[in-house]
C-alpha positions as a Python dict, from the first residue, in 0.01 Angstrom:
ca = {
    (1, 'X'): (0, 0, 0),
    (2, 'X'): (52, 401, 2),
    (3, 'X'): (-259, 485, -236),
    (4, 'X'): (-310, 198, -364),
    (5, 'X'): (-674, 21, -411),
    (6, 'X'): (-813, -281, -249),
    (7, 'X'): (-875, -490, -587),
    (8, 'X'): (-1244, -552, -407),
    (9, 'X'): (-1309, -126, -487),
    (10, 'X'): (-1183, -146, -815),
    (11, 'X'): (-1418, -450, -879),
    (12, 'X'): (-1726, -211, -719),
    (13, 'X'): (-1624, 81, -951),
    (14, 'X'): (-1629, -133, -1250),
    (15, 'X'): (-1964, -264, -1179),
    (16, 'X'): (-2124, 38, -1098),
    (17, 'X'): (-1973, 184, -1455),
    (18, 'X'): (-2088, -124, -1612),
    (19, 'X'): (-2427, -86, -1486),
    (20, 'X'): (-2479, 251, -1699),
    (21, 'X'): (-2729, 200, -1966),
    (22, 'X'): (-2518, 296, -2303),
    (23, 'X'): (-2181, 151, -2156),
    (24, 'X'): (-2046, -84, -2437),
    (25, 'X'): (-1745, -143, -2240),
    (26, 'X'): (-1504, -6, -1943),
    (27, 'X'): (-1208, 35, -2141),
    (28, 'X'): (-986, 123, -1856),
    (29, 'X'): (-972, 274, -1499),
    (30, 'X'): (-724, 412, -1283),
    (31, 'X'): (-823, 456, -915),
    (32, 'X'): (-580, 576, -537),
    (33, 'X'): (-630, 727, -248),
    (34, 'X'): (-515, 1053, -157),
    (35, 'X'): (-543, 1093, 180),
    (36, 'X'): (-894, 1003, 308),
    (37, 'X'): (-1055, 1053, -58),
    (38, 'X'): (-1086, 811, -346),
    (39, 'X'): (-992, 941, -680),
    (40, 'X'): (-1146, 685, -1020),
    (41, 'X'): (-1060, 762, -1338),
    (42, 'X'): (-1243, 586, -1638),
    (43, 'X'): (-1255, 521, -1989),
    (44, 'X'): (-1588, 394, -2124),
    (45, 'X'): (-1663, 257, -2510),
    (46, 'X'): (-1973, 430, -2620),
    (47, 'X'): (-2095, 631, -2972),
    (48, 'X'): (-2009, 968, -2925),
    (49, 'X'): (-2438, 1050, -2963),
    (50, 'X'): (-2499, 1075, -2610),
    (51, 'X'): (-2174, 1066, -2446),
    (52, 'X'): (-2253, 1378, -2185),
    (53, 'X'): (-2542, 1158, -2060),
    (54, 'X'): (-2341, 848, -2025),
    (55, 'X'): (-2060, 1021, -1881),
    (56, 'X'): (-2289, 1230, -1605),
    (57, 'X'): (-2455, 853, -1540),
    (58, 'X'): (-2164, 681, -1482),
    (59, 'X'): (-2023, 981, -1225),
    (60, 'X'): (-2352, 928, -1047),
    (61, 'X'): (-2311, 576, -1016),
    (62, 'X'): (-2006, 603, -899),
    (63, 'X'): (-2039, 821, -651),
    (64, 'X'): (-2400, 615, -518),
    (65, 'X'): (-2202, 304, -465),
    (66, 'X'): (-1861, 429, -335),
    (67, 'X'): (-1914, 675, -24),
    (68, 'X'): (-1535, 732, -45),
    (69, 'X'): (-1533, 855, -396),
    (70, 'X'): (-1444, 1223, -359),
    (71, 'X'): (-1315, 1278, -737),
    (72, 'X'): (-1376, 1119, -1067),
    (73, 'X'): (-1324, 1180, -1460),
    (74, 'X'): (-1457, 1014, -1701),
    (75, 'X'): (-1361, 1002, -2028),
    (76, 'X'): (-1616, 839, -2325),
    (77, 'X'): (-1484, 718, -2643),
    (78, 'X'): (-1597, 564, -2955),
    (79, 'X'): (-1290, 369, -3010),
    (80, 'X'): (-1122, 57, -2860),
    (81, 'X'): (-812, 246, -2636),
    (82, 'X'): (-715, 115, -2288),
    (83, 'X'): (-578, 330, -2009),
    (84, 'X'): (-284, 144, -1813),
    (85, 'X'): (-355, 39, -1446),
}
């Protein structure tokens, strides 16, 4: 599986987004390895109010519960849009 993700990390990184107080929904999420280094990239539903805080939670969260996380983006939205895996 050349960069591929154990389903088990994508589960992690969906909890740990879903855990972020003002996270409707994770819309998406896109994760892979390059080399020794975990790259995530999500897609939360949230009001656009207070999306820098939710964003800068969920990046924390992230990177608490996955050690290997070396990169992430997150992107918030206020609309129903899913990123393909």
């Amino acid at each position: 599986m050349l960069g591929g993700v154990e389903p088990t990390i994508i589960d992690e990184i969906r909890q740990a987004v879903a855990h972020v107080n003002g996270v409707k929904q994770v819309l998406g999420d896109r994760s892979r390895w390059l080399g020794h280094h975990l790259l995530a990239d999500v897609v939360v539903d949230r009001t656009m109010a207070d999306a820098d805080n939710v964003a800068e939670t969920v990046r924390h969260e992230m990177t608490d519960h996955i050690p290997a996380l070396s990169a992430e983006n997150v992107r918030v939205s206020s609309r129903t849009m899913r990123i393909p895996r």
